[in-house]
C-alpha positions as CSV (number, residue, x, y, z in Angstrom):
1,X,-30.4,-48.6,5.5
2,X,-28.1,-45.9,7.2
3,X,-24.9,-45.4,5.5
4,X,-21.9,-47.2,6.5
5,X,-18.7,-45.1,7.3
6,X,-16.0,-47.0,5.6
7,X,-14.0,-47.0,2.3
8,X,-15.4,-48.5,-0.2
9,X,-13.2,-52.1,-1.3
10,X,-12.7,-53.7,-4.8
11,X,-15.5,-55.9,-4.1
12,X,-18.1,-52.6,-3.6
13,X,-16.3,-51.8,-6.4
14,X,-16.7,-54.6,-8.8
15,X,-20.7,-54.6,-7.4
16,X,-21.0,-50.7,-8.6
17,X,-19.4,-51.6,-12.3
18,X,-21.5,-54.5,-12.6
19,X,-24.8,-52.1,-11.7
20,X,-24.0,-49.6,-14.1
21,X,-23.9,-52.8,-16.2
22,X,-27.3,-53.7,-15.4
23,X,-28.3,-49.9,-16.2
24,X,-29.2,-49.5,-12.4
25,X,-29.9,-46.8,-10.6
26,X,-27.4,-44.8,-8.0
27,X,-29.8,-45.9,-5.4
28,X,-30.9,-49.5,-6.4
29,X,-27.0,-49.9,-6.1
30,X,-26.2,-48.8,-3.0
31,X,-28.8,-50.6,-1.7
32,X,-27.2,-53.6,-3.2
33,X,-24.0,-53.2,-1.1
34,X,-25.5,-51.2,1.9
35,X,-24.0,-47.4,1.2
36,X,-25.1,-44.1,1.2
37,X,-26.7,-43.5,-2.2
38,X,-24.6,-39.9,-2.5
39,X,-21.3,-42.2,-1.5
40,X,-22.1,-44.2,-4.8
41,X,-22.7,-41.2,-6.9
42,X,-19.0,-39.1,-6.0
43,X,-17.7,-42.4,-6.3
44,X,-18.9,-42.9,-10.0
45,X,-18.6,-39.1,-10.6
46,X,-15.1,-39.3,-9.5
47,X,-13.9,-41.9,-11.8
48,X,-14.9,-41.2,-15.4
49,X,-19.3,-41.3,-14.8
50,X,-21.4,-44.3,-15.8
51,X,-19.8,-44.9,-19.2
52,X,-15.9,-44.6,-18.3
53,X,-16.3,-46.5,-15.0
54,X,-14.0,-49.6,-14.8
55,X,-13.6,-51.5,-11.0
56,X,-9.9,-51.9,-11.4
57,X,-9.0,-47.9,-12.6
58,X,-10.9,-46.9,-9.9
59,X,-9.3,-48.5,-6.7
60,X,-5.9,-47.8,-8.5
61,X,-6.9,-44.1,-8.4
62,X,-8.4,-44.4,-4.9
63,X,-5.4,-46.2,-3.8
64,X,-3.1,-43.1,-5.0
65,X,-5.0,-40.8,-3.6
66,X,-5.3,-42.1,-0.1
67,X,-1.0,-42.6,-0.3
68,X,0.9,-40.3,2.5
69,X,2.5,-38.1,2.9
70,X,1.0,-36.0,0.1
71,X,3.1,-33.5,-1.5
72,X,1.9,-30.0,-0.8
73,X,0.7,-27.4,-2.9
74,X,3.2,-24.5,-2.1
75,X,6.2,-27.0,-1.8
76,X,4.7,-28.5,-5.3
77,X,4.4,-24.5,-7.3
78,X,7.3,-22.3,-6.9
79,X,5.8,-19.6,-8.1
80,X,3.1,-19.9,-5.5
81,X,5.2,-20.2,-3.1
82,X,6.7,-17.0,-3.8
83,X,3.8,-15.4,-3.9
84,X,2.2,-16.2,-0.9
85,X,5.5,-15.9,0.9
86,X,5.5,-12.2,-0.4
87,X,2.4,-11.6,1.0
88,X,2.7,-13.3,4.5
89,X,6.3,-10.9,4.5
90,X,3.7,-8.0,4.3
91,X,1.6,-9.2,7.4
92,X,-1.0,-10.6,5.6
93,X,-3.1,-13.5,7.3
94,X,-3.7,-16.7,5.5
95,X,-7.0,-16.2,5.2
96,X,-6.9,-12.9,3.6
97,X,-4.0,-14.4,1.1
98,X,-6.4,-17.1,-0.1
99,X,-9.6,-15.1,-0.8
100,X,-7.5,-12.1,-2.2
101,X,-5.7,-14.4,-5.0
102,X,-8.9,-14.7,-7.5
103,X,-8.9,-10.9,-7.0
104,X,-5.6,-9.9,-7.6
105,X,-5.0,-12.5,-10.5
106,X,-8.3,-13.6,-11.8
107,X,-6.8,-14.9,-14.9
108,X,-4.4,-17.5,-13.3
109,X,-6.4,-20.4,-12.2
110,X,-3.0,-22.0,-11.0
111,X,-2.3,-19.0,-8.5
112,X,-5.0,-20.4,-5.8
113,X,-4.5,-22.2,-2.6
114,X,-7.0,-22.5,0.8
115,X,-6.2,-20.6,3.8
116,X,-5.9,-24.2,5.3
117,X,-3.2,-25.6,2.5
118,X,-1.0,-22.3,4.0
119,X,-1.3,-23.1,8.0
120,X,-0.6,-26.4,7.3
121,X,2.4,-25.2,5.2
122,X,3.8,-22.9,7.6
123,X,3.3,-25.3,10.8
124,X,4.9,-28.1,8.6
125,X,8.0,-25.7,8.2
126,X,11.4,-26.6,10.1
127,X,11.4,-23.4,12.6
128,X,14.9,-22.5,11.7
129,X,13.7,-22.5,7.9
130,X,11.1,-20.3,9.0
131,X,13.3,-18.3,11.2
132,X,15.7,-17.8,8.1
133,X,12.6,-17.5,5.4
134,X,11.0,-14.8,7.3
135,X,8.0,-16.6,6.8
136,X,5.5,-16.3,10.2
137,X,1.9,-15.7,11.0
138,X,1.3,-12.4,12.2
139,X,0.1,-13.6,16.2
140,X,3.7,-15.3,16.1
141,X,1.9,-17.7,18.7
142,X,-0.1,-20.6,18.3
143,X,-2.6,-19.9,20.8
144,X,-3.8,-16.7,22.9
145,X,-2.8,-15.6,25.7
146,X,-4.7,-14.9,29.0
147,X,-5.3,-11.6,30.4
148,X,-3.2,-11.2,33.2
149,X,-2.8,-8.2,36.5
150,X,-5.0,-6.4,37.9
151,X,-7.5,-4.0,36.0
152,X,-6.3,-0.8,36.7
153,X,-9.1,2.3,37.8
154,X,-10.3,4.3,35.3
155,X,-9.6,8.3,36.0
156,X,-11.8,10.8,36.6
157,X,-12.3,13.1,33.4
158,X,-15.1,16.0,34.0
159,X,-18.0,16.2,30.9
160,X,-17.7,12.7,30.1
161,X,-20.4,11.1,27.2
162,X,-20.6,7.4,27.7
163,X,-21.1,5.0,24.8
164,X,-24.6,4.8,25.4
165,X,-25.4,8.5,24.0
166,X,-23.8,8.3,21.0
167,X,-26.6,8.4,18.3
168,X,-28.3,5.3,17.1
169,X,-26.3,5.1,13.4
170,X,-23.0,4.9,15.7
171,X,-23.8,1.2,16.8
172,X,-23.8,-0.2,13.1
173,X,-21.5,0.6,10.3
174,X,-23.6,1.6,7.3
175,X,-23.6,5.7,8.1
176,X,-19.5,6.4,8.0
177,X,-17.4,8.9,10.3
178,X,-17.8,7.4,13.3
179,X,-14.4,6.7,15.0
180,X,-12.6,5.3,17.6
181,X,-9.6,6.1,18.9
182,X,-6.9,5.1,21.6
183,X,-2.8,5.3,22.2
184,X,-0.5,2.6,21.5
185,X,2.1,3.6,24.2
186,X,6.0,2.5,24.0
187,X,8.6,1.1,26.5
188,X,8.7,2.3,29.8
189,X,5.4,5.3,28.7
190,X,8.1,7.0,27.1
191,X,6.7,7.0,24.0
192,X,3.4,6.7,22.4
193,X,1.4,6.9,19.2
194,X,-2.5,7.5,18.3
195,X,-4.7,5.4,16.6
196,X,-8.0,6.8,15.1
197,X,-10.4,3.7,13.2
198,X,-13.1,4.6,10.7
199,X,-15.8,2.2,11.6
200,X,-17.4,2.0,8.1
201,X,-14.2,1.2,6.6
202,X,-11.8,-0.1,9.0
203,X,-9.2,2.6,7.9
204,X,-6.1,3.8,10.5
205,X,-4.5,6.9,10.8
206,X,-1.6,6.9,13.4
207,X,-0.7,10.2,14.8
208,X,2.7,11.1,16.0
209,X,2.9,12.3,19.8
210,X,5.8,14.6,21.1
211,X,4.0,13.7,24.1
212,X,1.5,11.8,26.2
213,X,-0.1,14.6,28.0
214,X,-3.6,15.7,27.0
215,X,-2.7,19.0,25.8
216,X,-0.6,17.4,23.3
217,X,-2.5,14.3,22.3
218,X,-6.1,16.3,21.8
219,X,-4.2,18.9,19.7
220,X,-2.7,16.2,17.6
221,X,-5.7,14.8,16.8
222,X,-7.9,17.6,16.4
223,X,-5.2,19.1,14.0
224,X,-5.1,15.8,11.9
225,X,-8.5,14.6,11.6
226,X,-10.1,18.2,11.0
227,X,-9.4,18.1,7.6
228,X,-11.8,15.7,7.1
229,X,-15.2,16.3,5.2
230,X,-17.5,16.8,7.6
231,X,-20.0,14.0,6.7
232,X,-16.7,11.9,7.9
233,X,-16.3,13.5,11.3
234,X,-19.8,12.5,13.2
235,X,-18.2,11.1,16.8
236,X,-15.1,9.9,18.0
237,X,-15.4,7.0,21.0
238,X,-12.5,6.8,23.5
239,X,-11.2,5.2,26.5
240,X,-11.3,6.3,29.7
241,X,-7.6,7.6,29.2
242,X,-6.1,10.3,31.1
243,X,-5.2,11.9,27.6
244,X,-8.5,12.6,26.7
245,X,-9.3,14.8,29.5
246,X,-9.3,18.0,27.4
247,X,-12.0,15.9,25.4
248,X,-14.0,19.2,25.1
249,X,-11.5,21.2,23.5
250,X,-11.0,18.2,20.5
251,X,-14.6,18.3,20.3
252,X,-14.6,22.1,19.4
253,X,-11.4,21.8,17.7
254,X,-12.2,19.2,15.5
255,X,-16.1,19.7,15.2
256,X,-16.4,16.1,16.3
257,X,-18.2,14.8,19.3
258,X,-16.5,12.3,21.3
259,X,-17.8,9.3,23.5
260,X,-15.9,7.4,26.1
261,X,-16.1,3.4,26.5
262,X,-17.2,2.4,29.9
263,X,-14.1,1.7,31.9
264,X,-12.5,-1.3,31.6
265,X,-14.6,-2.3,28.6
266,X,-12.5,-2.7,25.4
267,X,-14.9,-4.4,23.5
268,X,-16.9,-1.6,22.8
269,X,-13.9,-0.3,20.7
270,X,-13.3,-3.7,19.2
271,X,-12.6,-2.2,15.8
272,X,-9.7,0.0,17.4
273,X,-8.4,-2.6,19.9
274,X,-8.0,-5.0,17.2
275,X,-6.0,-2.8,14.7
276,X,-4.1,-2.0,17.7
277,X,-2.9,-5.5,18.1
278,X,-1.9,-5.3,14.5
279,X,0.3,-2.1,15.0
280,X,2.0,-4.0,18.1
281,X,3.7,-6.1,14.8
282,X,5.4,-2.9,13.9
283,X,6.1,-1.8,17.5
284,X,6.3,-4.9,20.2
285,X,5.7,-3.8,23.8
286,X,9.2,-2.7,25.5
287,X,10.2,-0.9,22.1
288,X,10.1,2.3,21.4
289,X,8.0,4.4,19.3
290,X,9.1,6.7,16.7
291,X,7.2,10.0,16.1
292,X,8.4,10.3,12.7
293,X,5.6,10.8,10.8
294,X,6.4,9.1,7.4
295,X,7.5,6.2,9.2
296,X,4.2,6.3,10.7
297,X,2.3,6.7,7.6
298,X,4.0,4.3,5.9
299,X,3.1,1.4,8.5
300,X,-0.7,2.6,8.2
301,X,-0.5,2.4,4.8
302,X,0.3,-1.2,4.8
303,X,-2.5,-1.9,7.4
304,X,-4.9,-0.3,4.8
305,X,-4.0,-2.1,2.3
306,X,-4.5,-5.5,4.0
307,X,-7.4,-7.6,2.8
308,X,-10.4,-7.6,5.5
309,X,-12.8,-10.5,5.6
310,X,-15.3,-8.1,7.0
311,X,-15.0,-6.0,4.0
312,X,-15.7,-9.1,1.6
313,X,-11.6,-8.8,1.3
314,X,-11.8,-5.5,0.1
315,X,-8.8,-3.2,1.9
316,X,-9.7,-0.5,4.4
317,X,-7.8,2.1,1.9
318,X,-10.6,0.5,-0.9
319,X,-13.7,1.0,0.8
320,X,-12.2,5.3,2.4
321,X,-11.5,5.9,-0.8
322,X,-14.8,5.5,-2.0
323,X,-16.5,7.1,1.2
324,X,-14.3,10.1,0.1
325,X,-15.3,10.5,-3.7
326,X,-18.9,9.7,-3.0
327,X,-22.1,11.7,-2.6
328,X,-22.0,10.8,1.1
329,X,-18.5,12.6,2.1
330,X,-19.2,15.8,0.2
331,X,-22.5,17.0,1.8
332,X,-21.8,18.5,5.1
């Protein structure tokens, strides 16, 4: 008999206590009252197993538990709350808070809570409380936003590499120093800022720009990514930006080749784009952007340190560390 989708009454109940009486099995009893066989064993499981279960104890418990609203976890701990208030301050997502916990304090059982127990926190929050809390998600919105305007037409840059020669370990992620890289520009293209992504790693480095003109921005990051072991500058993959038209001179600069994106074809920087949405947190379109560069390094230093599902939840800063000390950064 299929199972029947229903909470189990004082009479199922009564029939289950009177099984375990008869020393019956978990299925001889659910066939007795028409359920699941796995609905009879979580229920006996979940109050006390065959030689604690009483009838009346368990709907009492049932009865509690199904009682609304319930009190959640964060408004229940304090201390949690803190915590995970701490970290949502420092931009982290939910997600990341939850699987980081065990990690960061593996000997305090009571310091973990679900990614899910936190969204429904936060969205359960007054939005003046949340307003005067600081507490918000990092999108700030609740859903995404469609593209809009037209797609603008890629310039003409002489010597250009597509995507498609870059050599075969660029695609995946297990050989390290492949790049990507892009500029995060401020209000009114006054202002702008680059953004180089290790692949392997996920880590940032933001480079300060006096300007936005090629000279400038291929100088600036030839000069701060040449200092690099080798082994962690293979290829650098661009946009089809106006900024990288001395590409050539980077690539001698820097001993790094560099690819281009086909136009209007962000995905295949995805690991750049999406950091790039993260820096807008620091610097929101129609601001600004400083060019000093501890300001600078201090903001990439906190994306770094951010908890990455892709990594397992280890931080970008983690896994570059490692790249740097091990056999595979050294050789040349």
């Amino acid at each position: 008999m299929g199972a029947v989708r229903q909470m189990l009454t004082m009479q199922d109940r009564e029939e289950i206590s009177r099984g375990i009486a008869e020393n019956l099995t978990g299925k001889e009893i659910a066939a007795r009252i028409g359920r699941c066989p796995s609905v009879i064993s979580r229920e006996i499981s979940r109050h006390g197993g065959r030689r604690r279960y009483r009838a009346t104890r368990a709907e009492q418990a049932a009865g509690r538990a199904r009682r609304r609203p319930k009190p959640r976890r964060l408004d229940a701990d304090p201390v949690l709350r803190l915590i995970v208030t701490g970290l949502l301050e420092r931009g982290w997502s939910p997600e990341a808070i939850a699987y980081r916990l065990p990690i960061d304090h593996p000997c305090r059982q009571a310091v973990r809570v679900s990614h899910e127990a936190v969204y429904s926190w936060i969205y359960a929050l007054p939005v003046g409380v949340m307003r005067a809390e600081g507490i918000a998600l990092r999108s700030g919105r609740t859903r995404r936003r469609p593209a809009r305007g037209r797609v603008p037409r890629a310039p003409r840059i002489t010597g250009m590499r597509f995507i498609d020669e870059r050599p075969a370990d660029a695609a995946g992620r297990a050989v390290p120093g492949h790049w990507e890289g892009d500029l995060v520009v401020g209000r009114n293209c006054a202002s702008a800022v680059s953004t180089l992504v290790e692949r392997t790693s996920r880590y940032l480095i933001l480079v300060p720009l006096a300007s936005r003109d090629s000279a400038t921005v291929t100088a600036s990051v030839a000069e701060r990514i040449k200092g690099l072991p080798a082994a962690l500058r293979r290829t650098l993959t661009w946009d089809c930006g106006a900024e990288m038209a001395r590409h050539a001179a980077l690539s001698v600069a820097a001993d790094i080749e560099v690819y281009f994106a086909h136009p209007h074809s962000p995905w295949e920087r995805g690991t750049n784009e999406n950091t790039n949405r993260w820096l807008r947190e620091y610097f929101p379109k129609g601001t600004t952007i400083t060019s000093d560069p501890g300001y600078l390094q201090a903001v990439a230093d906190e994306l770094n340190d951010r908890p990455r599902r892709i990594l397992g939840w280890r931080k970008p800063n983690e896994v570059f560390a490692e790249l740097l000390t091990s056999g595979i950064a050294s050789t040349s």
